[in-house]
C-alpha positions as CSV (number, residue, x, y, z in Angstrom):
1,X,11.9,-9.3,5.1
2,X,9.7,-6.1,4.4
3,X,9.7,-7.4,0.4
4,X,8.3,-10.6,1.8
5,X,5.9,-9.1,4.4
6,X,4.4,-7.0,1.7
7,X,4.0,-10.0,-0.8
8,X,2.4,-11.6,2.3
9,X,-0.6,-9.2,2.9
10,X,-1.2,-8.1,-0.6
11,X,-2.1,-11.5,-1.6
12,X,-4.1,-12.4,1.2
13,X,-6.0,-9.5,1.1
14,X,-6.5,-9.3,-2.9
15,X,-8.1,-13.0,-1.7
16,X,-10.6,-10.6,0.7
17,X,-12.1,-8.4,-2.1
18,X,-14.9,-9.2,-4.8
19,X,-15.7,-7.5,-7.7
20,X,-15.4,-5.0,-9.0
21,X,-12.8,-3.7,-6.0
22,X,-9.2,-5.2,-6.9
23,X,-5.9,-4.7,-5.2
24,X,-3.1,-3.2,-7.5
25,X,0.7,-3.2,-5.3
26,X,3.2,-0.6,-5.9
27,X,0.5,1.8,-8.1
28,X,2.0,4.6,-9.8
29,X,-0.7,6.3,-10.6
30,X,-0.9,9.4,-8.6
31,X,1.2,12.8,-7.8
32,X,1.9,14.5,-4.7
33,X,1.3,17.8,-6.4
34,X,0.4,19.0,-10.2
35,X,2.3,22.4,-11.0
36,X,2.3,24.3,-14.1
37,X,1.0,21.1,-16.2
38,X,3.3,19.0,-14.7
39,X,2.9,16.2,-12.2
40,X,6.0,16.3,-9.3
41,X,6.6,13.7,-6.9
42,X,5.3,10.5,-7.8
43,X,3.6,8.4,-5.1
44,X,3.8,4.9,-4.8
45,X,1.7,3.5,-2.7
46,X,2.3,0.0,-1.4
47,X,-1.1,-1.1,-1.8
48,X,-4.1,0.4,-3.8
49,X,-7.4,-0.7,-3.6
50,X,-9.5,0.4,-6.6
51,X,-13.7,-0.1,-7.9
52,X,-12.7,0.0,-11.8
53,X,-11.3,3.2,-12.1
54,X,-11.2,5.0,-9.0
55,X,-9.3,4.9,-6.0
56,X,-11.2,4.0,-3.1
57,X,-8.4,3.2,-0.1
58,X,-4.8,3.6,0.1
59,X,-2.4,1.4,2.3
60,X,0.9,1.2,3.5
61,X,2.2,-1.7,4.5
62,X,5.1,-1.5,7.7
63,X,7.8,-4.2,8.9
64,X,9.5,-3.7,11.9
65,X,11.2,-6.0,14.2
66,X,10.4,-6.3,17.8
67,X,13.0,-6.2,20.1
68,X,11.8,-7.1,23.6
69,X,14.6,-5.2,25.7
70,X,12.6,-2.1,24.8
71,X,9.3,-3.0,25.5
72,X,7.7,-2.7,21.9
73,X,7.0,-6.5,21.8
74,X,4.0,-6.0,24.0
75,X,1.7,-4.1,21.6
């Protein structure tokens, strides 16, 4: 269900944004930290939003059920 939910908000909000922004999912594009000449820890975040080249806005997208015998259906 979070592979759907995902699918769901990245198209409707690639729908939301004129040129030149554009939404990229899944971007591979950046590295928690560059050591010695090397990238480590590749990020990937769910969504990307970019103008050309740059990264303006990074999202993360989150699923969770509700389960109303806890209370967390109320928010």
């Amino acid at each position: 269900m979070e592979a759907v939910f995902k699918a769901f908000v990245a198209k409707h909000l690639a729908k939301q944004l004129s040129r030149p922004l554009h939404l990229k999912s899944q971007a591979r594009s950046h590295h928690l930290v560059r050591h010695r000449e090397q990238n480590w820890f590749c990020l990937k975040p769910d969504l990307l939003i970019k103008n050309t080249q740059t990264a303006l806005l990074v999202l993360d997208t989150k699923w969770k059920p509700l389960n109303s015998s806890i209370g967390n259906d109320q928010h």
